[in-house]
MARZANU-114978 format. One record per residue (C-alpha): y, z, x; chain. Coordinates in steps of 0.05 Angstrom, whole numbers, padded with zeros to 5 digits. Example, Ala and Ser with C-alpha at 12.3 -4.5 7.8 and 13.67 -1.06 7.14 Angstrom:
REM MARZANU-114978
rec v: -00090, w: 00156, u: 00246, unit: A $
rec v: -00021, w: 00143, u: 00273, unit: A $
END
This chain:
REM MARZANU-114978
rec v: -02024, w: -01395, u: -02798, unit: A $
rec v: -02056, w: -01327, u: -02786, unit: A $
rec v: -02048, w: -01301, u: -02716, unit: A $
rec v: -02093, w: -01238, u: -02700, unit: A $
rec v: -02078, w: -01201, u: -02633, unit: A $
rec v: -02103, w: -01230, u: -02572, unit: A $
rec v: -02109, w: -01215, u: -02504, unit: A $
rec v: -02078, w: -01259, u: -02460, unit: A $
rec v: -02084, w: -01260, u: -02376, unit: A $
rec v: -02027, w: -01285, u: -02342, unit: A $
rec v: -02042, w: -01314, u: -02276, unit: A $
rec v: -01987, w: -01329, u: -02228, unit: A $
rec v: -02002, w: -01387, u: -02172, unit: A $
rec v: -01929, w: -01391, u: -02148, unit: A $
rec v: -01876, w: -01439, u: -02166, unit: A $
rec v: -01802, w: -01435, u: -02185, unit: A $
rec v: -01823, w: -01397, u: -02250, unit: A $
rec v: -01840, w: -01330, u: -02208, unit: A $
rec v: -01768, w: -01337, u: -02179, unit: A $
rec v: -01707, w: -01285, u: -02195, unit: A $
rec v: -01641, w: -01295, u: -02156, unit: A $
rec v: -01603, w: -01236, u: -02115, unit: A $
rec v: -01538, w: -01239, u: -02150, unit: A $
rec v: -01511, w: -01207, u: -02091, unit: A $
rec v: -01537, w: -01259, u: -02041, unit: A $
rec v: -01550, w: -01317, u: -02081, unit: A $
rec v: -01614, w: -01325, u: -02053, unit: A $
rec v: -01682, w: -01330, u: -02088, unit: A $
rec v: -01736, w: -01281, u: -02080, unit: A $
rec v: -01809, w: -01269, u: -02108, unit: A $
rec v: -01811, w: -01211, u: -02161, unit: A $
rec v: -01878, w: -01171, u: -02171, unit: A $
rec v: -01905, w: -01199, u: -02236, unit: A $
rec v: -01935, w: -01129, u: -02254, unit: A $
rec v: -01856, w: -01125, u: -02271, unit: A $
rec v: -01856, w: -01181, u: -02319, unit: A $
rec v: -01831, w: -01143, u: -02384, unit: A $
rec v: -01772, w: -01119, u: -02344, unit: A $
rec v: -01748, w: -01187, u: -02338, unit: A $
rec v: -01769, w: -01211, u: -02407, unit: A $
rec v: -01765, w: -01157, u: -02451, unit: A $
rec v: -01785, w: -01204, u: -02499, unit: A $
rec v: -01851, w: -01213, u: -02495, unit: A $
rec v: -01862, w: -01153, u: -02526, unit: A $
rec v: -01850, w: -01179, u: -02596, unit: A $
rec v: -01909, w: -01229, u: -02587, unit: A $
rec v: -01964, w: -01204, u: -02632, unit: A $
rec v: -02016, w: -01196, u: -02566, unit: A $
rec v: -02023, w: -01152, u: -02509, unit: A $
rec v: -02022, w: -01183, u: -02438, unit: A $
rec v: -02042, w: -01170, u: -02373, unit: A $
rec v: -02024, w: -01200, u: -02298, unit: A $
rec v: -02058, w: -01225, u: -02243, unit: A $
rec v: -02035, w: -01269, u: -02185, unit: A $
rec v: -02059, w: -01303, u: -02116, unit: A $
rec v: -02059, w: -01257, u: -02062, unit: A $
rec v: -02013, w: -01298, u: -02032, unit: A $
rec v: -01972, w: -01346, u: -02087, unit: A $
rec v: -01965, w: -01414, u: -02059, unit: A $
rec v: -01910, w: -01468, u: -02063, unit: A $
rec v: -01950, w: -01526, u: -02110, unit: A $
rec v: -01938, w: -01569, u: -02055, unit: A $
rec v: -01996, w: -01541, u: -02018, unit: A $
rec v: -02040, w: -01531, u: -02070, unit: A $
rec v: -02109, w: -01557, u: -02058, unit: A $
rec v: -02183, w: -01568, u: -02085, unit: A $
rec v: -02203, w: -01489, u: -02052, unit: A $
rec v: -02148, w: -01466, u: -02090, unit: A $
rec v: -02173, w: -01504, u: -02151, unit: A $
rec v: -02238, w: -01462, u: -02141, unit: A $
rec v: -02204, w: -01396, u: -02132, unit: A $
rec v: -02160, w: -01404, u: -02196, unit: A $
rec v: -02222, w: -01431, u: -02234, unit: A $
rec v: -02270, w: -01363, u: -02202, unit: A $
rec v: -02217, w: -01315, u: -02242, unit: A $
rec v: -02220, w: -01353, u: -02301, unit: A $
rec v: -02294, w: -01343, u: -02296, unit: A $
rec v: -02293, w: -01273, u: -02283, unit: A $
rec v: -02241, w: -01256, u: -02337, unit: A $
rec v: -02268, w: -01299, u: -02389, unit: A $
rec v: -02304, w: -01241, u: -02429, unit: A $
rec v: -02245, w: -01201, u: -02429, unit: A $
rec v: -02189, w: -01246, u: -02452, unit: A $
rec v: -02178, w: -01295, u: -02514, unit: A $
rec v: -02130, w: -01340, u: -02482, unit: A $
rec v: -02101, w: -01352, u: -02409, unit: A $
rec v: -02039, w: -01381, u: -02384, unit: A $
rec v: -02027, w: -01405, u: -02314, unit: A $
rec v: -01956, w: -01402, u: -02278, unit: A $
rec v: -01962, w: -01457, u: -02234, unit: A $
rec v: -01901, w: -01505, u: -02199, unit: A $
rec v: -01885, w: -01565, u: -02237, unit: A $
rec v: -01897, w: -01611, u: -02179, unit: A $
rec v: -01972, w: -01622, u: -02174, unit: A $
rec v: -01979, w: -01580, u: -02240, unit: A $
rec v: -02019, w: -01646, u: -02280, unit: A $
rec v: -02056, w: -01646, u: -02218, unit: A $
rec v: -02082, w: -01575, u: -02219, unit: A $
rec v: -02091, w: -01575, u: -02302, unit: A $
rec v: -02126, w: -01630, u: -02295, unit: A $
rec v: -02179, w: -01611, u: -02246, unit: A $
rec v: -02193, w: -01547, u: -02285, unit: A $
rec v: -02203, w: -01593, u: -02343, unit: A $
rec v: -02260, w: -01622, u: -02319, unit: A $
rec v: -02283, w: -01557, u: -02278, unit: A $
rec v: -02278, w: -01508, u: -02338, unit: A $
rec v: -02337, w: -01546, u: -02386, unit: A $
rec v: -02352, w: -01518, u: -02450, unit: A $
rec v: -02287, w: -01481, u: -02456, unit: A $
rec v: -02279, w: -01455, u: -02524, unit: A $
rec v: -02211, w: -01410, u: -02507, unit: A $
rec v: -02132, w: -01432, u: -02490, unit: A $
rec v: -02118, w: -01453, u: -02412, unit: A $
rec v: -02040, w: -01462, u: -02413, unit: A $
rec v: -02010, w: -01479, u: -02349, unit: A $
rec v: -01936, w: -01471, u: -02344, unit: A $
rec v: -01875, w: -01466, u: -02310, unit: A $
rec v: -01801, w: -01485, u: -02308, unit: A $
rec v: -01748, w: -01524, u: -02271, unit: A $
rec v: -01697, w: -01468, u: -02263, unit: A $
rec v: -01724, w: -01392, u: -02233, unit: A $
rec v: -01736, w: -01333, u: -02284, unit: A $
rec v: -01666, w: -01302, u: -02263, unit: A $
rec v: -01617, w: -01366, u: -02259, unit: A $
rec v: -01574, w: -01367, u: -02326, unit: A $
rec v: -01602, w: -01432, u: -02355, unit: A $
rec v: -01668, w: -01422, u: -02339, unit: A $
rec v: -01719, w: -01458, u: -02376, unit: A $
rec v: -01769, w: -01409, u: -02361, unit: A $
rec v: -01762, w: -01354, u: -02412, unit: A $
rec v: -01773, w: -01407, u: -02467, unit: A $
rec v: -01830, w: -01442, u: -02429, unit: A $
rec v: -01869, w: -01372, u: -02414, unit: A $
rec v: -01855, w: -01344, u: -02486, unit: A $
rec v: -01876, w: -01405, u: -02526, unit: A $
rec v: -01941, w: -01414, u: -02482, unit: A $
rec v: -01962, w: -01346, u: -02487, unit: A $
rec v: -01957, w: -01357, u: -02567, unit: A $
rec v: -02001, w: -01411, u: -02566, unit: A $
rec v: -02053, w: -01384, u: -02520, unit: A $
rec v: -02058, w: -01319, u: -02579, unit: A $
rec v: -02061, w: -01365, u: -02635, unit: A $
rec v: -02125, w: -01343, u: -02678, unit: A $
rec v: -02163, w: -01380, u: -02731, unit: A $
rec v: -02217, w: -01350, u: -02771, unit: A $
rec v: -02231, w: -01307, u: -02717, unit: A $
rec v: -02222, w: -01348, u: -02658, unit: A $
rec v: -02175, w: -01393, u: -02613, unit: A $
rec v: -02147, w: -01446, u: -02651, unit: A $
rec v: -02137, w: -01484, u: -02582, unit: A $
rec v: -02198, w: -01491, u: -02537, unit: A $
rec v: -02176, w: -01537, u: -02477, unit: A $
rec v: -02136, w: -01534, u: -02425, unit: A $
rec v: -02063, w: -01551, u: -02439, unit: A $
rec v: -01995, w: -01561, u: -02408, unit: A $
rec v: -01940, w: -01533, u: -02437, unit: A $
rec v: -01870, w: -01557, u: -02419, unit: A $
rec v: -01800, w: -01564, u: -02456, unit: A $
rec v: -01822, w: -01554, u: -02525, unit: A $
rec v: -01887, w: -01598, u: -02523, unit: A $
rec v: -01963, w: -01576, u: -02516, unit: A $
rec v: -01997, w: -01632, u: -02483, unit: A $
rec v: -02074, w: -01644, u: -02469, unit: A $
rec v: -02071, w: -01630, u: -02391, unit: A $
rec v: -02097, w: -01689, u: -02361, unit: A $
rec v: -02059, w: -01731, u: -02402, unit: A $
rec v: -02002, w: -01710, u: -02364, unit: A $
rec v: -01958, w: -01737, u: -02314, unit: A $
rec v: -01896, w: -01713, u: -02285, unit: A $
rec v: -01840, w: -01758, u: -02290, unit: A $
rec v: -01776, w: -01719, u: -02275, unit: A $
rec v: -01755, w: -01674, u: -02222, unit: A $
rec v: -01683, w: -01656, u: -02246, unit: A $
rec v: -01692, w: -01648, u: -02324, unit: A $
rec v: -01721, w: -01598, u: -02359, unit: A $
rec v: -01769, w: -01651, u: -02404, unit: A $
rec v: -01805, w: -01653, u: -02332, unit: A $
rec v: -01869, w: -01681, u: -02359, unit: A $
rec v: -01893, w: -01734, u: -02408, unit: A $
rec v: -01963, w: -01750, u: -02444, unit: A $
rec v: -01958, w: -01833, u: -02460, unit: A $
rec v: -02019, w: -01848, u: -02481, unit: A $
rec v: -02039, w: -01784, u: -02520, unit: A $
rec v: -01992, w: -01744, u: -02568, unit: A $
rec v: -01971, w: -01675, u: -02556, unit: A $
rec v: -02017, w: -01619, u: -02587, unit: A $
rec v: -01972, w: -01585, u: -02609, unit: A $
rec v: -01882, w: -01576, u: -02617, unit: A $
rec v: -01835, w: -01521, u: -02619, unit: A $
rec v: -01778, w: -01523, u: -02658, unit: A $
rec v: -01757, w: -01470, u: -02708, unit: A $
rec v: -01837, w: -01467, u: -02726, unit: A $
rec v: -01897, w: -01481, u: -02683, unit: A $
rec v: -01926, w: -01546, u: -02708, unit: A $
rec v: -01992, w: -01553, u: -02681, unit: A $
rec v: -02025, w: -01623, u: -02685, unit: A $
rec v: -02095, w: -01609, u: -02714, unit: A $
rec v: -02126, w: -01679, u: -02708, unit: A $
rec v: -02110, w: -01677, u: -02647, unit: A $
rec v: -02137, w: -01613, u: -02612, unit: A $
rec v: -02200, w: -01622, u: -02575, unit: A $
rec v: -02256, w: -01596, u: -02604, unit: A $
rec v: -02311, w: -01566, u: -02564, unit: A $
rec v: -02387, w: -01552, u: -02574, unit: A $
rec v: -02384, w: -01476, u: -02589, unit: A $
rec v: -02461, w: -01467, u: -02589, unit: A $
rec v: -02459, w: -01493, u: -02513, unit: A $
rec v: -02449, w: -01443, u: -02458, unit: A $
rec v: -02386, w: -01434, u: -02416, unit: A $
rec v: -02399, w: -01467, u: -02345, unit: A $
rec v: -02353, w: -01461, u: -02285, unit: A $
rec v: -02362, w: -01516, u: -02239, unit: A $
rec v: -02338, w: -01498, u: -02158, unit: A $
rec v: -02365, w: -01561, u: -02118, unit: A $
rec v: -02304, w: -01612, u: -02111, unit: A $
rec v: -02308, w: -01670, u: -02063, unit: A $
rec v: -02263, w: -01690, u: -02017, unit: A $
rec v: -02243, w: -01745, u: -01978, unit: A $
rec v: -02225, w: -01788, u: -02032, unit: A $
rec v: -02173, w: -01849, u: -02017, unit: A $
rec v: -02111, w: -01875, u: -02064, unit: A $
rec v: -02083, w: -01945, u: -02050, unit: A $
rec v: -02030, w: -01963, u: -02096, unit: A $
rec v: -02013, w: -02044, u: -02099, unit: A $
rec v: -01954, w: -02075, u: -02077, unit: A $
rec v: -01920, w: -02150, u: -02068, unit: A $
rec v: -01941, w: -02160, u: -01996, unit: A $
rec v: -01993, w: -02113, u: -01972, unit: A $
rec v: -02038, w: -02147, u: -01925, unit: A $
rec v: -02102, w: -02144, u: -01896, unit: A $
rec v: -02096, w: -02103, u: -01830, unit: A $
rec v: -02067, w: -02047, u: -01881, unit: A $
rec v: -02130, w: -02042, u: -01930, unit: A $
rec v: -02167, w: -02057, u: -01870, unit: A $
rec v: -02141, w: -01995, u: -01832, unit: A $
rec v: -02139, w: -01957, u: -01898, unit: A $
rec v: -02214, w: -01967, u: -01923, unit: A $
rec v: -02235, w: -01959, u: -01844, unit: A $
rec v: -02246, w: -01886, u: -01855, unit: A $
rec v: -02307, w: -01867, u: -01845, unit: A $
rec v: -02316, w: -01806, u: -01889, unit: A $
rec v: -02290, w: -01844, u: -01949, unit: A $
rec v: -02330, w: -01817, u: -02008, unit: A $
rec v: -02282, w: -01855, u: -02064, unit: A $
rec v: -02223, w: -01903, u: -02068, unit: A $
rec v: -02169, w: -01901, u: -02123, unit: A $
rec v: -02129, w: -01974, u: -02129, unit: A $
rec v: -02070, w: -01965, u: -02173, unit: A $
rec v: -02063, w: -02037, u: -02201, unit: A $
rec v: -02011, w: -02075, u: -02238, unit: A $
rec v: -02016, w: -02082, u: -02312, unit: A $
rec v: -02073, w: -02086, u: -02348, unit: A $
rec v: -02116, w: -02064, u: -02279, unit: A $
rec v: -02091, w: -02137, u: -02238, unit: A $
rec v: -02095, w: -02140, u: -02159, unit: A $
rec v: -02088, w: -02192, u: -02111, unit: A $
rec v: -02152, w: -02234, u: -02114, unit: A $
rec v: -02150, w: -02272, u: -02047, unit: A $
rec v: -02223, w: -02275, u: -02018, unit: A $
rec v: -02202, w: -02215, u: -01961, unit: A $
rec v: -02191, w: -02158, u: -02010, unit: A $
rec v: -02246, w: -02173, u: -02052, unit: A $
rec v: -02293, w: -02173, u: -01994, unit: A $
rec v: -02253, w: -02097, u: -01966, unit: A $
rec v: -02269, w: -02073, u: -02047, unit: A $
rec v: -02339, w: -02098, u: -02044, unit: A $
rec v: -02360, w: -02066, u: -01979, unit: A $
rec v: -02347, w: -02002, u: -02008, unit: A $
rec v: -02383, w: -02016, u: -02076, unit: A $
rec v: -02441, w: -02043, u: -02038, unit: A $
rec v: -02445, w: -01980, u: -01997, unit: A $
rec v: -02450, w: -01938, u: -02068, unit: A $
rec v: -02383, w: -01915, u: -02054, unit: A $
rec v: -02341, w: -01913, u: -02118, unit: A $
rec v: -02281, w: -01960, u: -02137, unit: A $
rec v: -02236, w: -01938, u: -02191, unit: A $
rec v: -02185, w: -01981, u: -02215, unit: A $
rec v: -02120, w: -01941, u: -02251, unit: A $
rec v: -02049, w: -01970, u: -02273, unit: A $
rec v: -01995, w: -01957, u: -02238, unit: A $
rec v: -01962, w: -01959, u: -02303, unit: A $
rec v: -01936, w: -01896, u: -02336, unit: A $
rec v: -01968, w: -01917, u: -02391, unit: A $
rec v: -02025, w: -01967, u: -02425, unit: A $
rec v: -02099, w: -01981, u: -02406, unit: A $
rec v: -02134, w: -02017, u: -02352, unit: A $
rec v: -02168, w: -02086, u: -02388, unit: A $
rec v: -02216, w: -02109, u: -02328, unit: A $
rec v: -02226, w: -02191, u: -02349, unit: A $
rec v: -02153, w: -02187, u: -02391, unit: A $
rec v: -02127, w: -02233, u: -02338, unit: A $
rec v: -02162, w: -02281, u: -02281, unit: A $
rec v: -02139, w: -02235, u: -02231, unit: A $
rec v: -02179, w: -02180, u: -02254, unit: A $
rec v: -02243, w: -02219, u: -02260, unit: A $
rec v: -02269, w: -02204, u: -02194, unit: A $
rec v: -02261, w: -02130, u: -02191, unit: A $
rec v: -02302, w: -02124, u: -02250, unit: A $
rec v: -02352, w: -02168, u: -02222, unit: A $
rec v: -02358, w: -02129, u: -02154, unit: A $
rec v: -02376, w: -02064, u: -02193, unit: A $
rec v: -02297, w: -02033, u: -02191, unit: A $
rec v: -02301, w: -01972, u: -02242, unit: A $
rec v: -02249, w: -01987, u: -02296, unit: A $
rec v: -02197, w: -01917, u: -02309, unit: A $
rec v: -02180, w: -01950, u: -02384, unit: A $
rec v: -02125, w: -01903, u: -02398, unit: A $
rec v: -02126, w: -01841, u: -02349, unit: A $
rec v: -02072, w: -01821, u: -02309, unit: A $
rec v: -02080, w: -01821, u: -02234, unit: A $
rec v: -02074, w: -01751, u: -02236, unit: A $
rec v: -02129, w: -01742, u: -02281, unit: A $
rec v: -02169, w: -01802, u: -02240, unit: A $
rec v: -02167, w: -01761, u: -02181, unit: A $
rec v: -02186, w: -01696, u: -02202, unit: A $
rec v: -02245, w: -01740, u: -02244, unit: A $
rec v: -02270, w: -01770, u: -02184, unit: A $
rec v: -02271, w: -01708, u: -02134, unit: A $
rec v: -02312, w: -01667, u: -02198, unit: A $
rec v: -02358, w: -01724, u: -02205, unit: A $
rec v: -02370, w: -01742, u: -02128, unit: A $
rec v: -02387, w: -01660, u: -02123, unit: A $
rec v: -02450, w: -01666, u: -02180, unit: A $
rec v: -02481, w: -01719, u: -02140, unit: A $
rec v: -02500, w: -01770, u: -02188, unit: A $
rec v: -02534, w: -01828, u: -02183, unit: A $
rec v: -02486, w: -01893, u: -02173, unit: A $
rec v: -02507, w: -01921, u: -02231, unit: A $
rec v: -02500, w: -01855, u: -02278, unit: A $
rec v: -02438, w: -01846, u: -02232, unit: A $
rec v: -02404, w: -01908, u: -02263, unit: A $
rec v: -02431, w: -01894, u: -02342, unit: A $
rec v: -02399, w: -01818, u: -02341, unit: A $
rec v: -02334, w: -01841, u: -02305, unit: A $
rec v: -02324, w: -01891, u: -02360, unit: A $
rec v: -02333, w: -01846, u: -02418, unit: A $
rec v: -02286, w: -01785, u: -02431, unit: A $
rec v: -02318, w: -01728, u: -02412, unit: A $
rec v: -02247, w: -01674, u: -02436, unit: A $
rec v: -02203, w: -01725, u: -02472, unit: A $
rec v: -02184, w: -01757, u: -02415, unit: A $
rec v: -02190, w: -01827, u: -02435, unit: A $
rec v: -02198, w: -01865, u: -02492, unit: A $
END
């Protein structure tokens, strides 16, 4: 596989990745990524040049948020004339959430978004993040017949290239910190880069690039338990500048059906405020009907997720709830995949 040079940016958001340690202290400390070759003198055997940006301020992904969303998305934007291929540093713990917002934010994208990161700092021994950084970088530059060979936005992560709102992360201690379950990995590194060609995404090139900055918010996520009750949903679906509820279900999309949560559901769907029913299973696909206890969601209007993850449900919702559709056209475009979302 041909690989022409590209030119990469390298965007740093914060997160462990941007770490080195003070081997005199100990202690861990921010390093100015306009330094990056100094601490990975490697990167300049990759066969593209790269340049850095970074938040003004980097933040811990803990607090990362929909206006951050924006102002990650608005340098894309502004850099995406200049550069072939980006890749986002970004901390692993609401990483599938950010990736998967810019999914549906960046439309038309016909160039690599690669978020990253690592488990360990840049400077601890074992790090993971040498490998992580290197390998992504790679991928962003690869070239075919002139162009990117990957166009959508990606996670990479321990030797796997995953669609980005496939994603979920489901360890905090090991360094295979995320998993795809109901979509295979684009791509795997091993002593060659195998890159899964049937199942890259693949865009509309004659259809122009669009950035998309309006997000909603005040969106609700109620996940189902053995014994919740009605003054909880009650309290819950109270708020009054709900805008759209999230149920993670059992299954195959199964909630209680006794007559009190029904009627909480349907006051929301009656007020053309959307439902959207997601499993709280790592992996498989919501089956509205499968099972009598289903039934009535479907029949109250509840939006069925199929296969998304709850990450990708989220950030779904809060793009879709910011175009203002109608509730009918609402329902339609959340059912079909829109990025490769959902099946």
């Amino acid at each position: 596989m041909a690989n022409t040079e590209a030119n990469i940016l390298l965007i740093y958001t914060g997160g462990t990745i941007g770490m080195i340690k003070d081997f005199e202290t100990g202690a861990l400390k921010s390093f100015n990524f306009d330094d990056l070759l100094k601490h990975i003198p490697e990167l300049k055997l990759l066969d593209c040049t790269i340049e850095t940006t970074s938040f003004e301020h980097p933040i811990d992904s803990s607090n990362m948020n929909a206006r951050y969303w924006v102002q990650l998305a608005t340098i894309i934007e502004e850099k995406y004339q200049d550069f072939d291929g980006f890749v986002v540093l970004h901390g692993s713990d609401t990483m599938s959430y950010t990736a998967s917002a810019l999914s549906f934010m960046l439309e038309n994208l016909t160039k690599p978004v690669i978020f990253t990161g690592s488990q360990l700092p840049i400077g601890d021994l074992r790090t993971d993040a040498k490998e992580n950084l290197i390998t992504s970088i790679q991928l962003a530059a690869l070239r075919e017949k002139g162009r990117s060979k990957i166009a959508e936005v990606c996670l990479y992560f321990e030797y796997k290239l995953y669609r980005a709102n496939r994603t979920t992360k489901i360890n905090a201690e090991h360094f295979e910190a995320f998993a795809s379950l109901n979509y295979p990995p684009l791509a795997e590194s091993g002593v060659h880069l195998y890159i899964n060609d049937d199942a890259l995404y693949r865009p509309n090139r004659r259809k122009r690039f669009k950035v998309h900055k309006s997000m909603a918010s005040n969106i609700v996520l109620l996940k189902m338990f053995p014994g919740i009750d009605i003054e909880t949903v009650n309290h819950i679906l109270s708020y009054p500048q709900i805008k759209g509820l999230i149920i993670e279900t059992y299954g195959s999309g199964n909630a209680t059906n006794e007559a009190w949560f029904i009627e909480a559901l349907e006051r929301l769907t009656k007020n053309n405020i959307p439902v959207i029913n997601v499993t709280q299973c790592s992996g498989g696909s919501v089956v509205m009907g499968l099972y009598e206890t289903s039934v009535p969601l479907k029949k109250i209007g509840v939006i069925s997720g199929k296969d998304i993850t709850t990450e990708a449900a989220l950030a779904k919702l809060m793009y879709l709830l910011g175009q203002h559709l109608s509730p009918h056209s609402f329902k339609t475009i959340f059912e079909t995949s829109l990025r490769g979302e959902m099946i």
